[in-house]
C-alpha positions as CSV (number, residue, x, y, z in Angstrom):
1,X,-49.9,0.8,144.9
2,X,-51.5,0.2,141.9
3,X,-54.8,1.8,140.6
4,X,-57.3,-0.4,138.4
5,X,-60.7,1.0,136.5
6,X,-63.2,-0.6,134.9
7,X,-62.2,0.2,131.1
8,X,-63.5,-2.4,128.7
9,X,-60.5,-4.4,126.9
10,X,-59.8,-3.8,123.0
11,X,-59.3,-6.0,120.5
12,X,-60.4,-9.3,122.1
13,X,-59.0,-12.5,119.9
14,X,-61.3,-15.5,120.5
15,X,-58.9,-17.9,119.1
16,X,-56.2,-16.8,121.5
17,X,-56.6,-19.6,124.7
18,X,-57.0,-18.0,128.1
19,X,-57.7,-21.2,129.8
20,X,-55.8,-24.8,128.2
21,X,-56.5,-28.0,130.4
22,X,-54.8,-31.0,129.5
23,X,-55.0,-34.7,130.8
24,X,-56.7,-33.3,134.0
25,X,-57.6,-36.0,136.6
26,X,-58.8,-35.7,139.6
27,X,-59.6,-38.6,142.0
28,X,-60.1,-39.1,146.1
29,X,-59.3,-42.0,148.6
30,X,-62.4,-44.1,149.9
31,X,-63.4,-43.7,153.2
32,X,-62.8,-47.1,153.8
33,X,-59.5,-46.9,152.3
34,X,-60.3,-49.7,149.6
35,X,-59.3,-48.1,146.5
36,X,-59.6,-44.5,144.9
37,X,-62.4,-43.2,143.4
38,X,-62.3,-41.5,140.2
39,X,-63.9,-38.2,139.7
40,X,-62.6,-36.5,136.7
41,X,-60.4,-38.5,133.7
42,X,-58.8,-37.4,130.7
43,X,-60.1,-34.3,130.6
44,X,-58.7,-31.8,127.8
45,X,-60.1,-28.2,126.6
46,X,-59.1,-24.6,125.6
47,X,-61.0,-22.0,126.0
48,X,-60.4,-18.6,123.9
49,X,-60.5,-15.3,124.9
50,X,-64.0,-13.6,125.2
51,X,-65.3,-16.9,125.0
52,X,-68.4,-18.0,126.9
53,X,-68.7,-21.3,127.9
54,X,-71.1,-23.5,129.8
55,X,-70.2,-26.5,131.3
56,X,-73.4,-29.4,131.9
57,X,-74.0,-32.7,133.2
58,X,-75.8,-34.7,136.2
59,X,-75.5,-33.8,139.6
60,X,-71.8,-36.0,140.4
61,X,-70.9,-35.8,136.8
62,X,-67.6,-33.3,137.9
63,X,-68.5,-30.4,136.8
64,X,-68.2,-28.4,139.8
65,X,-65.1,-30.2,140.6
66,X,-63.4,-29.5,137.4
67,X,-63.9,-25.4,138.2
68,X,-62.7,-25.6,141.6
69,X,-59.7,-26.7,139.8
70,X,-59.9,-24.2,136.8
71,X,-59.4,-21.7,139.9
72,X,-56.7,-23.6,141.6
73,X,-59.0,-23.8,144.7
74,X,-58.3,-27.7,144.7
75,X,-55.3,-29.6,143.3
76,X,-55.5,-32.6,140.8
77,X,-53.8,-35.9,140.5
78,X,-52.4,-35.3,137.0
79,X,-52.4,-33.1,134.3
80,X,-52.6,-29.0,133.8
81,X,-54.3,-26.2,133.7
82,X,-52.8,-23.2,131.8
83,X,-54.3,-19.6,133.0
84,X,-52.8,-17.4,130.6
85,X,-50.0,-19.3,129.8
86,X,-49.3,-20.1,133.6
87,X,-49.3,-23.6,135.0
88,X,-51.6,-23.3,138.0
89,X,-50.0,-26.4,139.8
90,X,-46.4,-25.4,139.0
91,X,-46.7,-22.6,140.9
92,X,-46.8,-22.5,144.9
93,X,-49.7,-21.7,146.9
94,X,-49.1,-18.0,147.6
95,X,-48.2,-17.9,143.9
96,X,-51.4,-19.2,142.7
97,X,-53.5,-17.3,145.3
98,X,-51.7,-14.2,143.5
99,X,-52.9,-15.5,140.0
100,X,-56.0,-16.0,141.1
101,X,-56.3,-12.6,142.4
102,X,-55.2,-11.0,139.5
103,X,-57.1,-13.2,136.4
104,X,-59.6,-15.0,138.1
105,X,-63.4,-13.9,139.5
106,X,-65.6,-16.6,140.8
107,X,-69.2,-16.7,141.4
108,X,-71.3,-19.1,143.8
109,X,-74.4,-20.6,144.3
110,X,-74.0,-19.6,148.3
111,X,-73.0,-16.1,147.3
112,X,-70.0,-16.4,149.7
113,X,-70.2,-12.9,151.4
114,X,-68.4,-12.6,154.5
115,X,-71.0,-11.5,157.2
116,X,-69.3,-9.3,159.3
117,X,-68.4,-6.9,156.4
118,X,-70.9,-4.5,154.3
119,X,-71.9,-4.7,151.1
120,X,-69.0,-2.1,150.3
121,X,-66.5,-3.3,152.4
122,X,-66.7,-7.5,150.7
123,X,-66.3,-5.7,147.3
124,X,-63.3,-3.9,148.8
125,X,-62.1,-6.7,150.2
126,X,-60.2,-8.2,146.7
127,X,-59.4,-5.1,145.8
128,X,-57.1,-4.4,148.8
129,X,-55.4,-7.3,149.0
130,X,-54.5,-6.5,145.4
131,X,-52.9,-3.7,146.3
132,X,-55.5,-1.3,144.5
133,X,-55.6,2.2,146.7
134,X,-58.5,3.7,145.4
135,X,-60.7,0.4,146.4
136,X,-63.6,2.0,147.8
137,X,-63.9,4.5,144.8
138,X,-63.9,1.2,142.3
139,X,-66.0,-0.7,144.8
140,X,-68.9,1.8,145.2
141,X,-68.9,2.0,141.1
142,X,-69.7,-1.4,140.9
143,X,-72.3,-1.4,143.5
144,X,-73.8,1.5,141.8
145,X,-73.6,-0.9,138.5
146,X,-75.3,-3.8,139.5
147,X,-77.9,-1.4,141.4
148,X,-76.8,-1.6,144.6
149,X,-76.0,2.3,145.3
150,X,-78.6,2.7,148.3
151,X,-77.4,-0.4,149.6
152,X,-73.3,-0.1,150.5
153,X,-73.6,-0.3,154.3
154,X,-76.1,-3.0,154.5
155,X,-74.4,-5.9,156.0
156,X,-75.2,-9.6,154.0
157,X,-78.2,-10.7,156.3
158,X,-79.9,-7.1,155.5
159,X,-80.3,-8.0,151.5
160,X,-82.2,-10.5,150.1
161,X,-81.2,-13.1,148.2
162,X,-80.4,-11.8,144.6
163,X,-79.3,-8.3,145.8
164,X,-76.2,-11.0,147.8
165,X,-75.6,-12.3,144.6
166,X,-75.7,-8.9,142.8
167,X,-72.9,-7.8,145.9
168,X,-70.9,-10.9,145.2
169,X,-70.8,-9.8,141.2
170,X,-69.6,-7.0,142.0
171,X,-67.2,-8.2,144.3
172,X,-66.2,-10.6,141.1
173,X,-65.7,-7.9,138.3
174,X,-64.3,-5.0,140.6
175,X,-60.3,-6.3,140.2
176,X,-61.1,-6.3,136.3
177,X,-60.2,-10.7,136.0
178,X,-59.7,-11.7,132.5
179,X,-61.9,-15.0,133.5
180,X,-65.0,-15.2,135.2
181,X,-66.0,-18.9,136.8
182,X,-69.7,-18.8,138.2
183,X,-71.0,-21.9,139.6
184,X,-74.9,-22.9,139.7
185,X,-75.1,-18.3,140.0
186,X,-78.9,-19.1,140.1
187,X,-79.3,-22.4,142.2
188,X,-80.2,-20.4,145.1
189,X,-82.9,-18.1,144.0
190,X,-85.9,-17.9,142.6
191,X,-86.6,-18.2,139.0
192,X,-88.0,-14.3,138.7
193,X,-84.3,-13.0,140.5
194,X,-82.4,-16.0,138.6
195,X,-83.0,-14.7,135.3
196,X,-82.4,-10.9,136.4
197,X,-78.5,-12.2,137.6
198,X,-78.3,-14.3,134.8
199,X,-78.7,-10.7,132.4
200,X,-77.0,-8.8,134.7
201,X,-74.0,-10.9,134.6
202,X,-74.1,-11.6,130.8
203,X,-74.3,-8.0,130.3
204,X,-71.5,-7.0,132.4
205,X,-69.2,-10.3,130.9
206,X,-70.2,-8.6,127.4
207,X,-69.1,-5.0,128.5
208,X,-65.7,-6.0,130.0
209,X,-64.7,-8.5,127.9
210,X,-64.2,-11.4,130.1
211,X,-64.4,-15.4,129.8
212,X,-67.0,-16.5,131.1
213,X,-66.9,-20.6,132.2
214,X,-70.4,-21.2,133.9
215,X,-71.5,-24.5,135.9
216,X,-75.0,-25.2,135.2
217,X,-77.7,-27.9,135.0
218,X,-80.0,-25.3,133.3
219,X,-80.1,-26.6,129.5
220,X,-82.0,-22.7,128.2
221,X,-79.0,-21.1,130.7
222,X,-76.3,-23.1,128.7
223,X,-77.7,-22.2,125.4
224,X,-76.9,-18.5,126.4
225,X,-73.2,-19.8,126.2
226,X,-71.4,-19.6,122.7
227,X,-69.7,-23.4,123.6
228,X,-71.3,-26.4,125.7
229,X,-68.4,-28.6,127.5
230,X,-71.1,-31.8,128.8
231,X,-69.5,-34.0,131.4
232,X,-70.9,-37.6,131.9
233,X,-69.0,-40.1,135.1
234,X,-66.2,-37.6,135.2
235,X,-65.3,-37.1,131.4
236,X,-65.8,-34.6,129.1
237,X,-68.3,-36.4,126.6
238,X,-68.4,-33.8,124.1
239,X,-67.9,-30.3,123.0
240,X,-70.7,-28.8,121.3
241,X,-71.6,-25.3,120.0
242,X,-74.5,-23.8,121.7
243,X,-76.0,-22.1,118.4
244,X,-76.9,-19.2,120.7
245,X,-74.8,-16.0,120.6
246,X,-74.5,-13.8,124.2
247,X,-77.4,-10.9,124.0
């Protein structure tokens, strides 16, 4: 069994690449069968180590495609995607479930909490299947952290909106993942809560040390980012730095 805490990492090189994509395509059969349709081409990035990087475009553009495959939640047609030096799509699927478990945390618009279990017990929930056996210790810390502490047997349909998406931070920074993908964290509250996640979870990226790769189609949200990837039809148009640093 192991046991995990939530200690900040030292010595964090930007210029060493947690994340390398190369000549990544992704592209889907037409319902009619007539052809394939092309939904991500070509597309080729590193991202460093403490990075923070924000990933724009239309609505259809790819974006949230290309993170589903930054997580190895979907496969692609070609190319790689390197998670600490690991080739997602060489390894098997329990392999890659493992990986994910262990590097990656996601965040989603829908919050993603599984109703049947409290607060507590979906922040648990990573954490033992990892293995970790002081779970609820760890969990309860981070609920405390994100201000949650009077809230850990309150079940998803008790708490409103951003206190599900404070829940499914926690849930997302308790197994300590060197990489942290949220996608559109905001889309589904209001713009008061929004921007109270959106510090909460720059302030905890800043504390732990993680890369952060965020979907978003809020320009001021992107500029919080210290790199802008903009995707256009499916490619990566350009790579531009945001001129913002993290608060």
């Amino acid at each position: 069994m192991k046991t995990k805490g939530m200690m900040k990492r030292k010595g964090i090189e930007f210029s060493n690449p947690v994340i390398e994509v190369d000549d990544l395509c992704k592209q889907v059969t037409l319902a009619d069968g007539q052809g394939d349709l092309q939904i991500l081409q070509d597309i080729r990035f590193a991202v460093g180590a403490g990075e923070s990087v924000a990933i724009v475009g239309a609505s259809g553009s790819g974006k949230s495609t290309l993170l589903g495959l930054l997580a190895g939640l979907d496969v692609p047609a070609s190319g790689t995607v390197r998670v600490q030096g690991r080739d997602l799509f060489a390894l098997d699927e329990d392999a890659r479930a493992a990986l994910r478990g262990e590097s990656i945390g996601f965040v989603f618009q829908s919050f993603q909490l599984l109703p049947a279990l409290t607060a507590l017990e979906n922040v648990m929930l990573p954490l033992e299947l990892a293995g970790v056996d002081d779970a609820r210790v760890i969990a309860t810390q981070w609920l405390q952290r994100v201000g949650l502490g009077s809230r850990l047997t309150h079940y998803p349909k008790h708490l409103s909106g951003g206190e599900q998406q404070r829940v499914a931070l926690a849930r997302a920074f308790a197994p300590d993942p060197r990489v942290l993908l949220a996608d559109e964290p905001t889309g589904n509250l209001d713009a008061e809560t929004g921007r109270a996640i959106i510090e909460l979870m720059f302030a905890l990226n800043r504390e732990q040390g993680t890369t952060l790769i965020l979907v978003t189609h809020d320009e001021s949200l992107a500029r919080r980012c210290s790199r802008v990837l903009r995707m256009d039809a499916g490619r990566l148009r350009e790579a531009e730095s945001a001129g913002i640093a993290t608060p």
